[in-house]
C-alpha positions in Angstrom: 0.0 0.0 0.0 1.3 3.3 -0.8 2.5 6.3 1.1 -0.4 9.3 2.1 0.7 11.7 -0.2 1.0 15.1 0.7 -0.9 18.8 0.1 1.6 21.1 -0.5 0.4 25.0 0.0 2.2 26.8 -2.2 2.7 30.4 -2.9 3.4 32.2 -6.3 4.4 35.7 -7.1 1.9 38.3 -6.9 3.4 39.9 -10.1 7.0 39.3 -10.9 7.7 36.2 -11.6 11.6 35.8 -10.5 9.4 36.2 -6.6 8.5 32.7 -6.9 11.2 30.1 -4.5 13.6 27.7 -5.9 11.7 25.3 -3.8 8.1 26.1 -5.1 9.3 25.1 -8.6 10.5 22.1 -7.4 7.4 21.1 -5.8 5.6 22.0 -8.4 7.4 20.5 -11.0 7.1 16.8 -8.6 3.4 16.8 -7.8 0.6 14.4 -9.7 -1.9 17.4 -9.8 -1.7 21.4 -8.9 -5.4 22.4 -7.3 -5.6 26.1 -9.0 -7.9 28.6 -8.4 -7.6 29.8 -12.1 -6.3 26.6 -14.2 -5.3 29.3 -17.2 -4.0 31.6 -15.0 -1.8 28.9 -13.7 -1.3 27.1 -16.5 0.4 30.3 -18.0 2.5 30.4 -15.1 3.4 26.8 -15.3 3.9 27.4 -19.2 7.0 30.0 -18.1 8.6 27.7 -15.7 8.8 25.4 -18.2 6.5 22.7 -15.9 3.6 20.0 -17.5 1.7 19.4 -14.7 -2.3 18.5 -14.8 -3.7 20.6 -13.5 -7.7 20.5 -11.5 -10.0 24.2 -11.3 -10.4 24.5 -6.9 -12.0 28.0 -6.8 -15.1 29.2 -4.1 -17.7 27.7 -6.5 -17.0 24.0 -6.3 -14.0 23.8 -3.5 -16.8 21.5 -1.1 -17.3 19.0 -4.1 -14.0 19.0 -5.2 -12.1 18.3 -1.9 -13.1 14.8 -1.2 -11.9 13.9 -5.2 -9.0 15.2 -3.9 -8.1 13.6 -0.6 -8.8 10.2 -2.6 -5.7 11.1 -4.7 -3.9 11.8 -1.4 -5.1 8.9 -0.1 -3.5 6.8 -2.9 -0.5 8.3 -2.7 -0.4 11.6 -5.3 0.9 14.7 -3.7 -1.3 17.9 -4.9 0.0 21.1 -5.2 -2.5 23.8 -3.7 -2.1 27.3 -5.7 -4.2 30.2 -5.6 -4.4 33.2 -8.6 -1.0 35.1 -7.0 0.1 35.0 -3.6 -0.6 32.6 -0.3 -3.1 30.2 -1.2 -6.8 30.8 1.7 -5.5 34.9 2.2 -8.6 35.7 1.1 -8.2 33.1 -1.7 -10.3 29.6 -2.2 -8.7 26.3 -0.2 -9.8 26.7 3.7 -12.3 23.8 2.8 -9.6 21.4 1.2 -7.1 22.5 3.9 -9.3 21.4 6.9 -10.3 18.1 5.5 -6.9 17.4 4.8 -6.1 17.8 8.7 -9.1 16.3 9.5 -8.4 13.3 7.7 -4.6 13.1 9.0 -2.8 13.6 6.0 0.4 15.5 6.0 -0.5 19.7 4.8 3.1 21.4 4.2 3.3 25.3 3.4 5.7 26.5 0.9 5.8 29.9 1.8 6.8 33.2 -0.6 4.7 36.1 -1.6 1.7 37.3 0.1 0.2 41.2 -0.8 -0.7 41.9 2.7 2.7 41.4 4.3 4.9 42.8 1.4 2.7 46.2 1.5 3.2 45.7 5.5 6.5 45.9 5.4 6.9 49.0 3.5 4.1 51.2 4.8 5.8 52.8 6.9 3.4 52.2 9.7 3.3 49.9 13.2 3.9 46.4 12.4 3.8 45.1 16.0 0.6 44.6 15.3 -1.6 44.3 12.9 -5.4 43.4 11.9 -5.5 42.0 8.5 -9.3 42.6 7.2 -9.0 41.2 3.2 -12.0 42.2 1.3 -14.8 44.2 2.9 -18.5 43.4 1.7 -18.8 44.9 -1.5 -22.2 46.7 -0.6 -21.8 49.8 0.8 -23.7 50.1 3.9 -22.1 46.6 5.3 -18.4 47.9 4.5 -19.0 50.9 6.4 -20.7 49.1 9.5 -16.9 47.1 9.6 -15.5 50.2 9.3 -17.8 51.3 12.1 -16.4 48.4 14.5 -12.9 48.7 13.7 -13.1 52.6 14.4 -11.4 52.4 18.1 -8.9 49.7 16.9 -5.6 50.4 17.5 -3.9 47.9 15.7 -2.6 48.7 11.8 -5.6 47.2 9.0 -5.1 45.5 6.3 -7.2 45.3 3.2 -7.6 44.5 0.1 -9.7 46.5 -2.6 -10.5 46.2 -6.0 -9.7 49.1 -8.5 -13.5 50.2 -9.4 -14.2 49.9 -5.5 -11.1 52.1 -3.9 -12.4 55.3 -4.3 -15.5 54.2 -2.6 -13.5 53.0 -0.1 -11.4 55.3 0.7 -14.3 58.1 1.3 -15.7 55.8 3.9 -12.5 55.2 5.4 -12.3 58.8 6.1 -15.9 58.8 7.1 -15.4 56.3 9.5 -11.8 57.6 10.9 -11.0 60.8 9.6 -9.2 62.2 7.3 -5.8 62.4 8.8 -5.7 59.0 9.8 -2.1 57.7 8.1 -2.7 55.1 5.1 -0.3 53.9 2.8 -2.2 52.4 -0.6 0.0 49.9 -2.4 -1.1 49.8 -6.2 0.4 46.6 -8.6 2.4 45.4 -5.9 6.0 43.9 -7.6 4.5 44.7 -11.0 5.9 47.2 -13.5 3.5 49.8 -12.5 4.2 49.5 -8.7 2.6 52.7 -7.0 2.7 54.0 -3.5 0.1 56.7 -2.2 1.5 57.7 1.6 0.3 60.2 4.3 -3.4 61.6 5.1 -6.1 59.3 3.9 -7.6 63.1 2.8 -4.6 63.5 0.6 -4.0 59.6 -0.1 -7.7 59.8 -1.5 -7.0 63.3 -3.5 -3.7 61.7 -5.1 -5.2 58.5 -6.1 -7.8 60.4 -7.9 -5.5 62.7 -9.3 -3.2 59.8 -10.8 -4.3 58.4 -14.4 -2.7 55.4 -13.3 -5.0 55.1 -10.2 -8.1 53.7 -12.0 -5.6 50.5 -12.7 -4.6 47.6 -10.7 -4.9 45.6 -7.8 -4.7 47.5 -4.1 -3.7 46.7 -0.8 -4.5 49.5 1.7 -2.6 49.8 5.2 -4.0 51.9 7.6 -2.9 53.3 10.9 -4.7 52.4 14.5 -6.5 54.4 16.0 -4.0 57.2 17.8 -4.2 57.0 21.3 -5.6 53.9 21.2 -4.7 50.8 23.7 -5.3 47.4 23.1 -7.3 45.7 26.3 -5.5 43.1 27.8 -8.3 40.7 29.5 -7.6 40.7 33.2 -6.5 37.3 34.7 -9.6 36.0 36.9 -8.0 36.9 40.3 -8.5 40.1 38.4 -12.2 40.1 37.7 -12.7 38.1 40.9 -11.4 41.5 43.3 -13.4 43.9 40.8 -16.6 41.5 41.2 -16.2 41.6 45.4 -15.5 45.2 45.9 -17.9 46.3 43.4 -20.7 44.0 44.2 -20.4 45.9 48.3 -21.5 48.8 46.5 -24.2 47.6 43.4 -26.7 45.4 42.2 -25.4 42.3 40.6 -26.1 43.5 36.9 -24.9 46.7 37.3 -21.7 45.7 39.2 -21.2 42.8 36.0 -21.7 45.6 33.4 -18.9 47.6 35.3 -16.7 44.7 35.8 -16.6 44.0 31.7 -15.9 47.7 31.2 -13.0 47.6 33.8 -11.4 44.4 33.4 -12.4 43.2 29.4 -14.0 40.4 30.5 -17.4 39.2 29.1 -20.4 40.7 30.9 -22.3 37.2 31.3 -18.9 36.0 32.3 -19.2 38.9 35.2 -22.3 38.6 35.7 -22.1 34.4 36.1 -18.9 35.5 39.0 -21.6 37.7 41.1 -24.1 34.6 41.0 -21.1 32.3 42.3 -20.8 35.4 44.8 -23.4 34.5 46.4 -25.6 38.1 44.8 -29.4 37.8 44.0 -30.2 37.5 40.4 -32.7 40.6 40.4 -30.4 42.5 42.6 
């Protein structure tokens, strides 16, 4: 009986091709089968590495029917090579699905890591990097992307986003709708590609530039804003913590009132709280 094979994750260039690793080739060139999200996009790609691998269509549309095919192939022994348009494969790309049934069912899942927008446009925004919130795609209606935008207001961690091109305008004017317009952005426009673009500073003036630039109604975007300034990330409090808040507080209030001020204080959750007081010994209605 043969081997498991193995689903290799594998990462291509997000626009120039000499991105891709020595060792992605390799993989590629070994596998029975490459799972692509785009099989002429990645044929093409394949075509320039000089590689003849099949090659199977795994997008959003048929990834649930297409898995179990594939972990039969696994299971007798073909290694599959997991590919997504450009980039990491499941960052905001098709293959969570394949991914989980592959773990599920024991087989071996091995990354081979390289390019990914969101971490190259990172690295040179010129903003925080110790932390970071990465968002991908907001809902393409309007009114839902600026509800997100509505939740991630206070955040003080950098965002990450993608956009598309006929949708960053829109999303920039809700940006500074939701945060301002001198919250720092940097918007990174055909990342690697020949027409690499960089708009940096006030998302008032990032938004002005962009709409200024011919070149700005082209491409694919990745957006990094700042935190909120100010801002603090909540640690939640240890439970000696919220057990001290919940007995001094609960001397001086009601149980739901004292669990309400307990969340607020310590970051814990309120029924959390609220389930403390009741251990306390406090009256339900109280």
């Amino acid at each position: 009986m043969n081997a498991p094979g193995v689903l290799y994750v594998v990462a291509t260039p997000i626009g120039n091709l000499d991105d891709i690793s020595s060792r992605a080739v390799a993989i590629l060139g070994q596998v029975a089968l490459v799972a692509a999200e785009d099989t002429r996009h990645s044929g093409q790609l394949l075509a320039r590495l000089g590689l003849q691998v099949p090659l199977l269509a795994l997008h959003e549309h048929n990834e649930a029917g297409r898995a179990e095919a594939l972990l039969a192939r696994l299971a007798a022994g073909e290694s599959v090579a997991l590919v997504s348009d450009a980039g990491t494969p499941l960052i905001s790309d098709p293959g969570y699905r394949l991914v989980l049934a592959a773990r599920e069912r024991g087989f071996t899942v091995t990354p081979v890591p390289g390019a990914c927008a969101a971490i190259a446009a990172l690295s040179v925004s010129g903003l925080p990097t110790n932390r970071f919130r990465f968002e991908g795609f907001l809902p393409a209606r309007a009114g839902a992307r600026r509800a997100r935008l509505a939740e991630l207001q206070a955040c003080p961690d950098t965002l990450v986003f993608y956009e598309a091109v006929h949708r960053v305008g829109g999303m920039l004017a809700d940006l500074i709708e939701a945060f301002g317009g001198d919250r720092r952005v940097c918007v990174a426009r055909e990342l690697t590609k020949l027409h690499e673009s960089f708009y940096w500073g006030r998302l008032a003036d990032v938004r002005a530039a962009l709409a200024a630039d011919p070149g700005g109604e082209r491409g694919e975007f990745t957006l990094v804003v700042a935190g909120a300034p100010g801002a603090v990330a909540r640690t939640p409090a240890g439970a000696g913590d919220l057990e001290h808040v919940m007995q001094v507080l609960l001397g001086e209030l009601p149980a739901p009132q004292a669990a309400r001020l307990a969340a607020r204080l310590t970051g814990a959750p309120r029924r959390e709280a609220y389930a403390l007081a009741l251990r306390f010994g406090a009256p339900p209605d109280s």
